[in-house]
MARZA-531292 format. One record per residue: residue number from 1; residue in three letters; z, y, x of N, C-alpha, C, O, CB in turn. Coordinates in steps of 0.1 Angstrom, whole numbers. Glycine has a CB too. Layout:
<vexros>
   seq   type     n_z     n_y     n_x    ca_z    ca_y    ca_x     c_z     c_y     c_x     o_z     o_y     o_x    cb_z    cb_y    cb_x
   NUM    Ala       Z       Y       X       Z       Y       X       Z       Y       X       Z       Y       X       Z       Y       X
...
</vexros>
This chain:
<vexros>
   seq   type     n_z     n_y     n_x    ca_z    ca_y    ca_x     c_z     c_y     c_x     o_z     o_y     o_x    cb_z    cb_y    cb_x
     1    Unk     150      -1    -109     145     -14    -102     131     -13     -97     128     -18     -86     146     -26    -112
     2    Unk     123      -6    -104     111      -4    -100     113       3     -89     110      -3     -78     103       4    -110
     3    Unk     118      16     -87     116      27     -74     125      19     -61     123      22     -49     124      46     -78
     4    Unk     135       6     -65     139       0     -54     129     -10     -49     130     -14     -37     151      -5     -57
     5    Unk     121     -14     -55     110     -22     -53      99     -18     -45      95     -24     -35     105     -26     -64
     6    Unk      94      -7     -49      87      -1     -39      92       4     -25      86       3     -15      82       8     -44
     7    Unk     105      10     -25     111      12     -15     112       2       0     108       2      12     121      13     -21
     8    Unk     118      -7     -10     119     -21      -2     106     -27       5     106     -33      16     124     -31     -12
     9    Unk      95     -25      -2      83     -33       0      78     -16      12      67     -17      18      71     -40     -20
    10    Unk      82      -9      13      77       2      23      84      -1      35      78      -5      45      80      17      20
    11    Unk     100       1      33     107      -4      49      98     -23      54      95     -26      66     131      -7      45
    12    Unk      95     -29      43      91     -41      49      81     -42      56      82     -51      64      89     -49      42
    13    Unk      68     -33      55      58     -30      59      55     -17      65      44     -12      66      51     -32      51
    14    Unk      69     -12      69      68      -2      82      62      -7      96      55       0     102      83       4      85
    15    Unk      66     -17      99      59     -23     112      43     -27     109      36     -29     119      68     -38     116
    16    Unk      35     -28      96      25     -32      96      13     -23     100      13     -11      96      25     -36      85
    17    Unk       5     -25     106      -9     -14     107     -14     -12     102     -20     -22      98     -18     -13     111
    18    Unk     -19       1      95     -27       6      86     -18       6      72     -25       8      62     -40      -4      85
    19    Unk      -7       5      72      -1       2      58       1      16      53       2      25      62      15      -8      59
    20    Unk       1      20      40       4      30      33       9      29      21       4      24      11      -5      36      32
    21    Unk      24      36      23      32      36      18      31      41       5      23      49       1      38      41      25
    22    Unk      42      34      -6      36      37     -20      44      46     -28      54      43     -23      33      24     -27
    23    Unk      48      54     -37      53      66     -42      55      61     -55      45      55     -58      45      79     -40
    24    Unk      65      60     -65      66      61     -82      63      74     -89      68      85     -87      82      59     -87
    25    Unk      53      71     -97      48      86    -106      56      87    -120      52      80    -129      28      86    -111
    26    Unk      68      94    -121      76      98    -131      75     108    -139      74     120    -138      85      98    -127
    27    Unk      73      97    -152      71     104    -168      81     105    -176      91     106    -169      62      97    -176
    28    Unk      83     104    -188      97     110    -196      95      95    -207      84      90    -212      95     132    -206
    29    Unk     108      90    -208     109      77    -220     106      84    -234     111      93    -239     126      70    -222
    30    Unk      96      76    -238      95      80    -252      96      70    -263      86      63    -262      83      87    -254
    31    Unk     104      65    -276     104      52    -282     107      58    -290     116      66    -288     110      41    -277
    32    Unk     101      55    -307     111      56    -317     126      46    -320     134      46    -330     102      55    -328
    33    Unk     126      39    -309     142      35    -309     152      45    -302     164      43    -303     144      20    -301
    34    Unk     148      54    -297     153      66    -291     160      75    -296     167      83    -290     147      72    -287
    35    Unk     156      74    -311     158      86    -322     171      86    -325     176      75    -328     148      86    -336
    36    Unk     176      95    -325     193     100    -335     186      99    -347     177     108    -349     203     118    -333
    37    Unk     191      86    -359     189      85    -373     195     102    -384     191     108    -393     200      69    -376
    38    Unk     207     103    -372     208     114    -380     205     125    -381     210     132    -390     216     115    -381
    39    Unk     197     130    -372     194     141    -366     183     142    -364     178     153    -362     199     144    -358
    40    Unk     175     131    -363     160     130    -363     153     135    -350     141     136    -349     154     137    -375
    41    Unk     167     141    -337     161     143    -324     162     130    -316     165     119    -321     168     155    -317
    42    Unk     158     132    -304     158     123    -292     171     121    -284     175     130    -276     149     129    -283
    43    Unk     175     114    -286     189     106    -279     190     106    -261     199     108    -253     189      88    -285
    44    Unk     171     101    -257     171     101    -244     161     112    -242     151     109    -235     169      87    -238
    45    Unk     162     123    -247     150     137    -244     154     135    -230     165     133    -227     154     157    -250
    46    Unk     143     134    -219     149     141    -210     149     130    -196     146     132    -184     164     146    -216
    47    Unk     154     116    -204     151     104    -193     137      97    -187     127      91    -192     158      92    -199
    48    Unk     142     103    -170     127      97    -168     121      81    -163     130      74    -158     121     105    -156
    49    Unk     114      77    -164     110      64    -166      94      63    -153      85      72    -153     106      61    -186
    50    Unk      94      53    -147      85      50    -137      70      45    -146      66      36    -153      92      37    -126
    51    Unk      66      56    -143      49      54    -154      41      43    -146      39      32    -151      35      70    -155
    52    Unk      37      49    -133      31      43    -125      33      41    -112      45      42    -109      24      46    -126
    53    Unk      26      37    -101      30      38     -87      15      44     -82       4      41     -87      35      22     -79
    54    Unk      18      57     -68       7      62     -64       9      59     -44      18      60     -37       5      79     -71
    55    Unk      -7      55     -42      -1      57     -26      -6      69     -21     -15      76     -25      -5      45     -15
    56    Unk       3      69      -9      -1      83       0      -8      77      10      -3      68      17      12      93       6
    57    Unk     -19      80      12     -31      73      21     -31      83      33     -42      83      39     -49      70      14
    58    Unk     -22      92      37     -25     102      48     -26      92      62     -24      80      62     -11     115      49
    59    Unk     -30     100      71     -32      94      85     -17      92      92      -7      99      91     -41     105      95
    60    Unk     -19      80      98      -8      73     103     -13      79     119     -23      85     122      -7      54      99
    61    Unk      -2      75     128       0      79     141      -7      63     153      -3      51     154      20      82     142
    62    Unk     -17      69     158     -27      63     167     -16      53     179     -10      58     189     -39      78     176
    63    Unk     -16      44     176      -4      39     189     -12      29     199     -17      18     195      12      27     182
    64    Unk     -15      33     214     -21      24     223     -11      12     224       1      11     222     -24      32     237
    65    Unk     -21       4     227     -18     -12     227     -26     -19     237     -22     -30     241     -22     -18     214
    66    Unk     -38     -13     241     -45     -16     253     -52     -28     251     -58     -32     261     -37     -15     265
    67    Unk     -51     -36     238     -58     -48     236     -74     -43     234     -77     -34     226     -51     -56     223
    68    Unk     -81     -46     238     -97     -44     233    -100     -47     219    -109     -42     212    -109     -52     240
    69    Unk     -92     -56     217     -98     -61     199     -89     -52     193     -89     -56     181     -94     -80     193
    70    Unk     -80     -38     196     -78     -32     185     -83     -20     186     -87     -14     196     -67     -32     180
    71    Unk     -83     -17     171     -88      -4     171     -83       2     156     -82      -2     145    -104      -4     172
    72    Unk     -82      17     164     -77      26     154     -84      36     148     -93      39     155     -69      32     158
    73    Unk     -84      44     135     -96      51     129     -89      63     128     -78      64     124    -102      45     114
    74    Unk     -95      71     132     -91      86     132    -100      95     121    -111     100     123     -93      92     148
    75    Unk     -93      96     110     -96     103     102    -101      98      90    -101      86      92    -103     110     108
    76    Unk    -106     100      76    -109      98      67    -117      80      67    -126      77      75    -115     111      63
    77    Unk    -113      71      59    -123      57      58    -114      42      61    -102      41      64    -137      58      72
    78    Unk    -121      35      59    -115      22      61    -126      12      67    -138      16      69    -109      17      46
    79    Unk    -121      -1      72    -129      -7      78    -133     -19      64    -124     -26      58    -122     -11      94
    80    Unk    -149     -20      63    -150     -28      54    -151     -42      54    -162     -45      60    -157     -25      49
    81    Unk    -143     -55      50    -143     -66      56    -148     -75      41    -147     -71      29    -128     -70      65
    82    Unk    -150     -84      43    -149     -98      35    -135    -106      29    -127    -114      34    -156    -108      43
    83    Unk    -138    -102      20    -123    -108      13    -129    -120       7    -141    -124       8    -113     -97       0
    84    Unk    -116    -126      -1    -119    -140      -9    -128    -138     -20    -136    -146     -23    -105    -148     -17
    85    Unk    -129    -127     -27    -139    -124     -37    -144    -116     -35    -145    -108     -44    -136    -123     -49
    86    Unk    -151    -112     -22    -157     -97     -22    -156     -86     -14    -154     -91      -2    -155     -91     -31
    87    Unk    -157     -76     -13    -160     -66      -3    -142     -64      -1    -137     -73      -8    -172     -51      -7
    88    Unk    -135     -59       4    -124     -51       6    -119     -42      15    -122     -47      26    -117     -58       6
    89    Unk    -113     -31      16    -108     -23      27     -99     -24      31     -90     -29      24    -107     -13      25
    90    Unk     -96     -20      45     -85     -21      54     -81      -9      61     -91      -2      62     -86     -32      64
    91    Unk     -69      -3      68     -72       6      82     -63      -3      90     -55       1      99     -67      25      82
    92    Unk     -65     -13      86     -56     -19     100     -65     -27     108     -73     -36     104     -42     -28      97
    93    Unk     -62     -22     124     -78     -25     125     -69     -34     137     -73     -31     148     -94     -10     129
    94    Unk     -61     -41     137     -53     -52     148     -67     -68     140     -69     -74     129     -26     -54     143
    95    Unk     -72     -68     151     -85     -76     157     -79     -86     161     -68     -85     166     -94     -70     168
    96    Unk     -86    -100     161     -91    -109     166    -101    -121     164    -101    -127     153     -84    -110     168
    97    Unk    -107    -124     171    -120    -139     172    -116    -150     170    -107    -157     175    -127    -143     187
    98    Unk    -126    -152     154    -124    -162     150    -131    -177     157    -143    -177     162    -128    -159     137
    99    Unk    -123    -187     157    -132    -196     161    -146    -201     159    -153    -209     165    -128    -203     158
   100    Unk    -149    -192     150    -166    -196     150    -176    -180     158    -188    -177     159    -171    -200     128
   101    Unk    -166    -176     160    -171    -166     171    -170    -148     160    -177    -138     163    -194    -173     177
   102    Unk    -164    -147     151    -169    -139     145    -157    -127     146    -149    -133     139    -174    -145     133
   103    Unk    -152    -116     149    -147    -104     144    -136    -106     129    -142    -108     118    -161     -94     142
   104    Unk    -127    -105     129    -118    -107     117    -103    -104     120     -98    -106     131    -120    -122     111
   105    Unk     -97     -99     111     -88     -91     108     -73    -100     114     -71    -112     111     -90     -86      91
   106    Unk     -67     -94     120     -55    -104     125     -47    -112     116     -46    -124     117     -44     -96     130
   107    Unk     -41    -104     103     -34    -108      96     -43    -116      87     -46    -127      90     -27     -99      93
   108    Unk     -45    -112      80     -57    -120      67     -70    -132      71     -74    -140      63     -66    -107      60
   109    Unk     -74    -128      83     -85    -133      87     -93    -129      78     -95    -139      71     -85    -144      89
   110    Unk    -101    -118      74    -111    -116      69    -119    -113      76    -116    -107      86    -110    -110      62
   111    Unk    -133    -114      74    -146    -114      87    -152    -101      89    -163     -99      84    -158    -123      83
   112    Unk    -147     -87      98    -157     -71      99    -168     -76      92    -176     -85      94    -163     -65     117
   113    Unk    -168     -69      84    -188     -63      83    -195     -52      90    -189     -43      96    -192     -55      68
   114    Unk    -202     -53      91    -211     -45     102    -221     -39      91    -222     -43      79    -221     -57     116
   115    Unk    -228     -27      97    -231     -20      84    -243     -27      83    -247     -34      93    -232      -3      84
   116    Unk    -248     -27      71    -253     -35      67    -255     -50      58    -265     -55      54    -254     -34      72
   117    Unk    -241     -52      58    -235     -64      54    -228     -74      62    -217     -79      59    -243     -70      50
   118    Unk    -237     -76      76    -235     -89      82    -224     -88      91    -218     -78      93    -247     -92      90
   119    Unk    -221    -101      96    -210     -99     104    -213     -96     119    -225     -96     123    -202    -110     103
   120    Unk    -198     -94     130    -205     -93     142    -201    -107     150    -192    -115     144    -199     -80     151
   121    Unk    -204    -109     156    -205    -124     166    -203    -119     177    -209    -111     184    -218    -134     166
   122    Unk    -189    -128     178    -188    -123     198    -188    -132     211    -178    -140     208    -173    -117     201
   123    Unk    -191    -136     221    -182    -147     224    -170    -145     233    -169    -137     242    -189    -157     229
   124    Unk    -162    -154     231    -147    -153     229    -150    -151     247    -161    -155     252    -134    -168     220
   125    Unk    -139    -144     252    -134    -148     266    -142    -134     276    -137    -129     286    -140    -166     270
   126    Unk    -155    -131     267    -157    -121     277    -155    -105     270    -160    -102     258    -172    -125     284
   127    Unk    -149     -95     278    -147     -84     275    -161     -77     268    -173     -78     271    -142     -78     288
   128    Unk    -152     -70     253    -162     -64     248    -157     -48     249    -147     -45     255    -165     -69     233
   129    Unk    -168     -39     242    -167     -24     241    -170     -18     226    -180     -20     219    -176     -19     251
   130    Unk    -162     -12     224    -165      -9     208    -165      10     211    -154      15     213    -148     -16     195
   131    Unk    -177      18     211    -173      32     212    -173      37     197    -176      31     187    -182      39     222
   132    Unk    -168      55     198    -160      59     189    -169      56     175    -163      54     165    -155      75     191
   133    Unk    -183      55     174    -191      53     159    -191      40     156    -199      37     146    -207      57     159
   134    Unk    -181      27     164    -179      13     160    -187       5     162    -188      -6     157    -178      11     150
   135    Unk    -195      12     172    -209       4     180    -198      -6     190    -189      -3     198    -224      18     193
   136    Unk    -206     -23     184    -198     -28     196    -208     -41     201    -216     -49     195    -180     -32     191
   137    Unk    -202     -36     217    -212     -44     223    -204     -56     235    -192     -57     237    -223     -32     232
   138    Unk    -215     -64     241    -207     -70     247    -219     -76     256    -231     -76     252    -197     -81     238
   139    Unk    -217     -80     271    -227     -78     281    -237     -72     279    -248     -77     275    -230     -86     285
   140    Unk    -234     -56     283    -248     -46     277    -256     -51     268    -268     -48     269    -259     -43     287
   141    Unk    -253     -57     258    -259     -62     245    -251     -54     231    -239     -55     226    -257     -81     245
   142    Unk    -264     -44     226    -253     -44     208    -251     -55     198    -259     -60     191    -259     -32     196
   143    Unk    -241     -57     198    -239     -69     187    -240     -61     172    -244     -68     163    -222     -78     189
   144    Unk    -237     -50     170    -238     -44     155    -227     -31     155    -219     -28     165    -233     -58     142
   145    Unk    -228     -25     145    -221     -12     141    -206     -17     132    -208     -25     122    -233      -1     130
   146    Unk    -195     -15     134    -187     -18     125    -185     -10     111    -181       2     110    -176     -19     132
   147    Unk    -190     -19      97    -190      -5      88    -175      -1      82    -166      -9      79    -202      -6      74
   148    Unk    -174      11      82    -167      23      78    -168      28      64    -177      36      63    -172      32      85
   149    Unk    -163      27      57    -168      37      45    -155      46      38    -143      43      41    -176      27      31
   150    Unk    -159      56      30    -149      62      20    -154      65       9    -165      67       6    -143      72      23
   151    Unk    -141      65       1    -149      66     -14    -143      86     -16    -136      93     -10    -140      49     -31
   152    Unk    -152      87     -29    -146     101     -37    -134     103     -41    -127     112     -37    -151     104     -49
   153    Unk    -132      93     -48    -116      96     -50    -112      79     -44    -120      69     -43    -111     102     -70
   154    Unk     -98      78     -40     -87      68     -39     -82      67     -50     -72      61     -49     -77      69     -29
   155    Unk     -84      71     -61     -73      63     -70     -76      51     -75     -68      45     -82     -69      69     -80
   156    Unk     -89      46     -73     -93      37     -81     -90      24     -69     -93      13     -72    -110      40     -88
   157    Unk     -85      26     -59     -83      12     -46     -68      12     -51     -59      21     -52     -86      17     -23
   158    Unk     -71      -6     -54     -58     -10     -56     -51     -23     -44     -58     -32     -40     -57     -14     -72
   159    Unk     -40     -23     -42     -36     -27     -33     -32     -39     -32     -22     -42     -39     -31     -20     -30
   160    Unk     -36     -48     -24     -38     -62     -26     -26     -70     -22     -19     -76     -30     -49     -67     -19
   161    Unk     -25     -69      -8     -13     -72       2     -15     -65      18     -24     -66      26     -11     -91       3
   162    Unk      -2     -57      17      -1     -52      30      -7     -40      34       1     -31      34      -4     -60      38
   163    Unk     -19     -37      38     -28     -28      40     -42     -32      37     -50     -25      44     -26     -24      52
   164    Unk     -48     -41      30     -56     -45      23     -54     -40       9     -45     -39       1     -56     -57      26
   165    Unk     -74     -38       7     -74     -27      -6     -82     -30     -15     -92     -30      -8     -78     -13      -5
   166    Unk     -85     -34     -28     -94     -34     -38    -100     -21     -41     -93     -11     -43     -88     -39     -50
   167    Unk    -113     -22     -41    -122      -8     -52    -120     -16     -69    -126     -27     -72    -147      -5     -47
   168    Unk    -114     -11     -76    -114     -11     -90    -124      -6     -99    -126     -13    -108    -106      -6     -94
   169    Unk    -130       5     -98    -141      11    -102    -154       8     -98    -156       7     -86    -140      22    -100
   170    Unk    -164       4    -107    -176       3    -100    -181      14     -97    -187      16     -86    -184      -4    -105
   171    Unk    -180      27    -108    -186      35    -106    -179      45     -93    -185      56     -91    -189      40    -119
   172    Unk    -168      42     -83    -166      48     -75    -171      41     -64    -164      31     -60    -155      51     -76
   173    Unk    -185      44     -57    -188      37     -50    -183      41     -33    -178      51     -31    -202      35     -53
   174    Unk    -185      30     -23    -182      37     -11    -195      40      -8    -205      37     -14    -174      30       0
   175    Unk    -191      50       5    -203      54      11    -200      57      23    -188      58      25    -208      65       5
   176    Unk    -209      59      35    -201      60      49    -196      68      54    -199      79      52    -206      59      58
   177    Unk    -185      65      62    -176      76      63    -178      85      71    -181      80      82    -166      72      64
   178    Unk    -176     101      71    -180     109      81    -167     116      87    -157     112      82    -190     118      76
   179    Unk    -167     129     101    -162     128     106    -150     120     106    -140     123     100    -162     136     107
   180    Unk    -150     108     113    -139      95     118    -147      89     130    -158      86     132    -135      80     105
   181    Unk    -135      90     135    -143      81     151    -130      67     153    -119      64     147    -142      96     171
   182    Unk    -137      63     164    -127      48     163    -120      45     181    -123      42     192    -141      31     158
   183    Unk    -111      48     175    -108      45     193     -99      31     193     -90      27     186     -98      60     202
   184    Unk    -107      27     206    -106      15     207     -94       8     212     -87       9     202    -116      12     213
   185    Unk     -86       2     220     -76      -1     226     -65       7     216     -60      16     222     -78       4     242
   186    Unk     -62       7     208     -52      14     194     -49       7     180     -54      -3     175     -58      28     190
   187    Unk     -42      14     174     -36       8     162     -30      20     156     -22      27     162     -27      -4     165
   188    Unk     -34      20     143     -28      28     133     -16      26     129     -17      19     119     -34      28     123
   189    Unk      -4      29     131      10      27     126      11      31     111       5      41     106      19      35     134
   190    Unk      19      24     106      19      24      92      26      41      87      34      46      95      30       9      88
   191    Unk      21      49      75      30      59      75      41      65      69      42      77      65      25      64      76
   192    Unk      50      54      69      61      52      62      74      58      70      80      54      80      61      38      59
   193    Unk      77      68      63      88      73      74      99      69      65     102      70      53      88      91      79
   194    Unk     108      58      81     121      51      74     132      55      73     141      50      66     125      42      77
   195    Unk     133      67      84     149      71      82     151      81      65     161      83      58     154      83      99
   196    Unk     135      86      64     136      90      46     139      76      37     145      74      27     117      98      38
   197    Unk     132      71      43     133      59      28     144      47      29     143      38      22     117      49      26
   198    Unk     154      50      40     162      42      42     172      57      30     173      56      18     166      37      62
   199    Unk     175      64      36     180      75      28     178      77      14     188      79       7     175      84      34
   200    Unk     167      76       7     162      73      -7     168      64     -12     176      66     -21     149      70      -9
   201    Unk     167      50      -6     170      34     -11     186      35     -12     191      28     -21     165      21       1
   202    Unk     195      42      -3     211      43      -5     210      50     -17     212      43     -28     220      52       7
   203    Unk     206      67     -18     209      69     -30     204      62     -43     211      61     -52     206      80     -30
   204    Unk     194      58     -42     187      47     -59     198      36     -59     202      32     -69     166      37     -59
   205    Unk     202      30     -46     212      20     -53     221      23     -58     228      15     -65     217      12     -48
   206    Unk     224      38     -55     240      45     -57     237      46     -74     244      40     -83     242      65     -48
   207    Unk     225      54     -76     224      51     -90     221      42    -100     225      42    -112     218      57     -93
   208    Unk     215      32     -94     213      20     -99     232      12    -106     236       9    -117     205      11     -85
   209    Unk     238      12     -92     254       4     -97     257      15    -106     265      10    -114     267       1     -84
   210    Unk     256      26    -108     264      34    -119     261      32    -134     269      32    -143     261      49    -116
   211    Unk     239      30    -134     237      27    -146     248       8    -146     256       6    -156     217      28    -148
   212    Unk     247       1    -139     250     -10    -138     263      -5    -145     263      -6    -158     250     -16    -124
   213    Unk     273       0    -140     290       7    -145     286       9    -162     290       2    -171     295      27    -136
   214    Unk     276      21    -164     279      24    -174     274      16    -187     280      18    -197     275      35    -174
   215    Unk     260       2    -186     260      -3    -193     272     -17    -201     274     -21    -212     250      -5    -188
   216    Unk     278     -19    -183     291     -27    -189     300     -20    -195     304     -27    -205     299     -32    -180
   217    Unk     306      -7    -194     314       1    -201     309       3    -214     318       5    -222     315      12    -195
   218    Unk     296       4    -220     290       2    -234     293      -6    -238     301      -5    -248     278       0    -236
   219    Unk     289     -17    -232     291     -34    -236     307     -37    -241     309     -43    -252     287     -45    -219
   220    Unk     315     -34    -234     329     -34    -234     333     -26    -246     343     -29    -252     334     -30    -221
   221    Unk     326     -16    -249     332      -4    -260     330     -11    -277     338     -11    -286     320      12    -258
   222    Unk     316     -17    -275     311     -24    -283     317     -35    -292     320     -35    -304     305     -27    -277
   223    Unk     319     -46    -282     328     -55    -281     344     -50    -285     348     -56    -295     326     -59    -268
   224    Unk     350     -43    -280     364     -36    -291     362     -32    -301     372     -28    -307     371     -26    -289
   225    Unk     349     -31    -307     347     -22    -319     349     -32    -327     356     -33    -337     334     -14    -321
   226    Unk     342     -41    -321     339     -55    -330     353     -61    -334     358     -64    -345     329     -69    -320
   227    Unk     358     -62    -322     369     -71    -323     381     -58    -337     385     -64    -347     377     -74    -302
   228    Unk     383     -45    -336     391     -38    -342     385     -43    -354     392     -50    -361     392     -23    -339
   229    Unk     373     -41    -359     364     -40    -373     371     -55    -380     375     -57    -392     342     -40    -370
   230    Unk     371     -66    -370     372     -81    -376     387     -83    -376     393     -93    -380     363     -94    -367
   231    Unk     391     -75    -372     412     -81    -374     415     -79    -385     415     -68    -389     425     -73    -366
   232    Unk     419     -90    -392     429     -88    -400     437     -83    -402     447     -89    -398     433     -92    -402
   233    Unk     441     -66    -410     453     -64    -411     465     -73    -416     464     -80    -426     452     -55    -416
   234    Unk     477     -72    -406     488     -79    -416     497     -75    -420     505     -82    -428     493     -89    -413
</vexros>
């Protein structure tokens, strides 16, 4: 149920930008309800069980869109925005102007940060320019730098909704991100390949209805035992 869950929640957010697809990390069941009383071995040696979930953050495929408010990140980082409680990461960088003039994230509406903290301010209607270091300007004016960062390790970004990311660790701090450039008029496609995970999801359900089969067939075995044990001979 677990590995169909993630599955599902990948084909759903194959169309999304910046999305990264999420993987089950499989460990072995271990329970002392497991044990053969009589034998004192393991009944399920051997069955594996979903420990955790890991994502694969590799680079997704750059897709022009020709809108100015998007932009795509080539190579290692995320774009850092303002979430409801705090800093958060994104690579989906599908843009648009908020009514009060400010840079924020299509889906979520969260507000760019600009390095430094602050936000950028645009005004709506006239063409801006964002070149590859996230310098973005608008009537030969810089409005600010879009910040960028990456951390040491990813394992500690946990994932919020969609392609939006939590740092969990304090002690994994970000820092800015190097070789990544930003090209503008683009969008990161999610990198979820579906004809694999349409393929995966047949087989897990295949196995799924079988455990389904074999727990009713338990159930059923059970149940005759019961019923032989309680008859009355006559």
């Amino acid at each position: 149920m677990d590995s169909l869950s993630l599955l599902a929640n990948n084909l759903a957010n194959a169309g999304t930008s910046g999305f990264k697809m999420d993987h089950e990390f499989l460990g072995v069941f271990t329970s002392s309800n497991a044990e053969d009383p009589s034998t004192g071995g393991d009944l399920l040696s051997g069955l594996p069980v979903v420990d955790k979930q890991w994502t694969d953050f590799s680079q997704g495929i750059l897709q022009t869109t020709g809108s100015p408010l998007d932009i795509g990140i080539s190579g290692r980082g995320f774009l850092a925005v303002n979430g409801p409680g705090g800093t958060v990461y994104t690579r989906n960088g599908s843009l648009r102007v908020s009514p009060a003039g400010d840079l924020i994230t299509g889906g979520e509406g969260y507000t760019l940060r600009s390095v430094g903290g602050a936000t950028i301010h645009v005004t709506a209607g006239n063409p801006i320019s964002i070149s590859k270091d996230g310098t973005v300007s608008q009537n030969g004016q810089t409005l600010g730098q879009i910040e960028i960062v990456d951390f040491k390790s990813t394992d500690s970004l946990k994932k919020m909704t969609g392609a939006v990311f939590q740092n969990t660790d304090p002690k994994n701090t970000p820092v800015p991100a190097t070789n990544v450039e930003v090209q503008q008029g683009k969008t990161e496609a999610s990198n979820v390949g579906v004809p694999e995970s349409a393929m995966r999801m047949v087989g897990m359900m295949r196995q799924f209805e079988m455990l389904q089969k074999a727990i009713t067939l338990n159930s059923n075995m059970n149940q005759k035992a019961l019923e032989e044990v309680a008859r009355i001979p006559t």
